[in-house]
N, C-alpha and C positions, 0 to 999 in steps of 0.2 A: 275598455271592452268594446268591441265590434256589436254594434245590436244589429247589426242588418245580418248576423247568423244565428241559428235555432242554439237555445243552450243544451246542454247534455250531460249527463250525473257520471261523476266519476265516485264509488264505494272505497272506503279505507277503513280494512275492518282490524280493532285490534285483537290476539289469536286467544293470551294464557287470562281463565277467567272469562272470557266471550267468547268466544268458540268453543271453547271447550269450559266445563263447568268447575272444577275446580284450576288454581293457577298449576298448570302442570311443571312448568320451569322452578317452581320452588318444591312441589312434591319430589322431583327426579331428586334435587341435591338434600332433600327431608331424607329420603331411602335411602341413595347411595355415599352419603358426602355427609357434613356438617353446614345446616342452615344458621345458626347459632352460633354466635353474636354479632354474626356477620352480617343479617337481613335489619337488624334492629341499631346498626353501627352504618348502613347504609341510610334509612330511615332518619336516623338520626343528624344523618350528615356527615357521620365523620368518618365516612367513605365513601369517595365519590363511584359512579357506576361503573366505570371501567375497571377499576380497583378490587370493586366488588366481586365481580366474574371472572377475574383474574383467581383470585383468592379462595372460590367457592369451587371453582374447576380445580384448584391444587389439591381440593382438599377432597376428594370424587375415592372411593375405597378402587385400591388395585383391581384392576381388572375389568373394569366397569368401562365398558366399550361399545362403540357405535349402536354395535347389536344389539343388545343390554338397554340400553335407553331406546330402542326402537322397541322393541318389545311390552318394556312399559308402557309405553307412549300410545302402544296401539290399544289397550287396556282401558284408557281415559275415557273417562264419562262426557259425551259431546252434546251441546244443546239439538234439541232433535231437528228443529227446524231449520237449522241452519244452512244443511242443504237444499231443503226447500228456496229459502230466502236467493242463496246464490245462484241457483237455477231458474229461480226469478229474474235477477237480473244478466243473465246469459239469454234470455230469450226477450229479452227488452233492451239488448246492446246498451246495456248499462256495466262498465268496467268494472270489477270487483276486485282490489287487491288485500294480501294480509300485507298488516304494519306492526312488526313487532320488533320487541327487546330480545325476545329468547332464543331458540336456538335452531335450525337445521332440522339438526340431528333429530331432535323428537315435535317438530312441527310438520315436516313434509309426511313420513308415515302416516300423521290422524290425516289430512288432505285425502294420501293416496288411499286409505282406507275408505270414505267416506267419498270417492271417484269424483275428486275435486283436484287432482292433480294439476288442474289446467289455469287452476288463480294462480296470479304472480305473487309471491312472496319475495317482502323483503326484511330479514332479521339478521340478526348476527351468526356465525359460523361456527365448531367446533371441528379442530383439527385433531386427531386422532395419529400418534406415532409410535411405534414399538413398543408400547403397554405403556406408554407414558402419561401423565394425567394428559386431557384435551387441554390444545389451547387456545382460548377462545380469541374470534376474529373478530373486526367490526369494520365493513366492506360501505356500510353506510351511515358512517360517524359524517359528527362537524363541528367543527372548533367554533366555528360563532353563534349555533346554538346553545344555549345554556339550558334545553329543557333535561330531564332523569332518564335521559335514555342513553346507552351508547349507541345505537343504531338510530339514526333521526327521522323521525317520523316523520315530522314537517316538511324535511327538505328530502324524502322519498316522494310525500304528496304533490309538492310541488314542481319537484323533477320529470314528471309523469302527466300532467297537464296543462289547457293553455288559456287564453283567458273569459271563453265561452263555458268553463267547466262550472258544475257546481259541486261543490265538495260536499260528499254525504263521510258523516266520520261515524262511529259503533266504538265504544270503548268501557272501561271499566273502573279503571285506577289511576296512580299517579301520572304514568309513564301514556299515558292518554292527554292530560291536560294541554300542551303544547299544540297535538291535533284535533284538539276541541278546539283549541282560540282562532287558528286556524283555516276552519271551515262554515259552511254556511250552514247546513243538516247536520243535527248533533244526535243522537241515540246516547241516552249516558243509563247508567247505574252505578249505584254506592258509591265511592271515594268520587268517581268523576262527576254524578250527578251533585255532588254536597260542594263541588269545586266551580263545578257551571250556576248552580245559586247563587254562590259567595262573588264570581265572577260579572255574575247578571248576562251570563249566555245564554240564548235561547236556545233549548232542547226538549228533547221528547224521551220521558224517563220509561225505560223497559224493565221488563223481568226476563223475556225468553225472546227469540226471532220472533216467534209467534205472533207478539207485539209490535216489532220492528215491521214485517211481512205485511200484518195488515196495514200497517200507516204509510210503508212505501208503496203499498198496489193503489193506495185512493191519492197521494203525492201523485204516482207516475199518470194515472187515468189523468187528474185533472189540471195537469201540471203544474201543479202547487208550489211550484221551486224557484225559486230567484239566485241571486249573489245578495251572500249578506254584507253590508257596506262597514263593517268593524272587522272585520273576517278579510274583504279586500284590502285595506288599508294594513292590516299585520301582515297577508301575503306579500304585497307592494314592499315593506319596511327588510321581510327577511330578503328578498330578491335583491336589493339594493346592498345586504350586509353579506349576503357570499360575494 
């Protein structure tokens, strides 16, 4: 790293579950589709993620289309702060991007609802063809991660900054762990916070933005941030394995 340059926070928020309060990508295929035995046959391992959203999208009731899951989607119960938090950091030139597993289709709608249109998101895709189940995309896979994502969180984060950044991550669950180990600023709850214990990551355990908001306004005032040097070294290790 250059230290003769000022550092500067790049955000990588994850969306189903953290931004929005229940996992909406598992509620859409709860309603329209068959969750079961497929969430708990991924879970368990004996289907790997690509597999999984292959198989959960086939299984989507006729007719159930773009529209239809955007409708839903606008419906979702959203943490309230959250727009707060990211218009925090729009006005502290702090990058905020989603990093997510799920889908398109019903992540951009809460955004554009919620007049956040302007975060970059990166998730998987659903194609939509003459009534035909969707078929899901994944624009940002990668064979040499092995983390539970089909869309890579890691190497979106990494693809996206250089080596003055300091990575601030926000996540929830499995599909989070890979951009916890990651990063230098951790935000966790539930599955990820019980995962950054077990790991011995250091984080700051939340319940809403609310929490997140106030620990990054007294972070950014006093600039509380560094590169965490375990966190560089896995960044160093995946850079070397693409």
């Amino acid at each position: 790293m250059n230290k003769s340059k000022e550092l500067k926070i790049a955000v990588f928020c994850d969306f189903d579950g953290t931004v929005t309060k229940p996992d909406l990508g598992d509620e859409i295929f709860k309603v329209y589709g068959k969750f079961e035995p497929y969430h708990s046959q991924l879970r368990e391992g004996k289907l790997n993620i690509r597999d999984y959203w292959r198989t959960v999208c086939s299984e989507l009731k006729p007719g159930t289309n773009a529209e239809i899951i955007r409708h839903f989607a606008e419906q979702a119960e959203v943490d309230s702060y959250f727009k707060d938090f990211a218009e925090f950091c729009k006005e502290n030139d702090i990058h905020v991007s989603i990093v997510s597993d799920g889908f398109d289709t019903y992540i951009n709608p809460v955004l554009n609802k919620l007049g956040l249109d302007w975060l970059h998101v990166y998730c998987n895709r659903l194609i939509f063809n003459d009534g035909s189940p969707p078929i899901p995309v994944y624009p940002y896979a990668s064979e040499s991660c092995e983390c539970l994502c089909a869309s890579c969180k890691r190497n979106s984060m990494l693809n996206s900054i250089d080596d003055n950044t300091v990575l601030v991550y926000i996540g929830d669950d499995y599909s989070d762990y890979c951009g916890a180990e990651h990063s230098d600023i951790v935000f966790a709850k539930k599955n990820l916070a019980a995962y950054c214990n077990e790991k011995k990551i250091p984080h700051y355990p939340y319940s809403t933005f609310f929490d997140i908001l106030r620990i990054m306004k007294d972070i950014v005032k006093k600039k509380k941030y560094k590169i965490r040097h375990h966190a560089k070294i896995k960044r160093k290790q995946a850079y070397e394995a693409e």
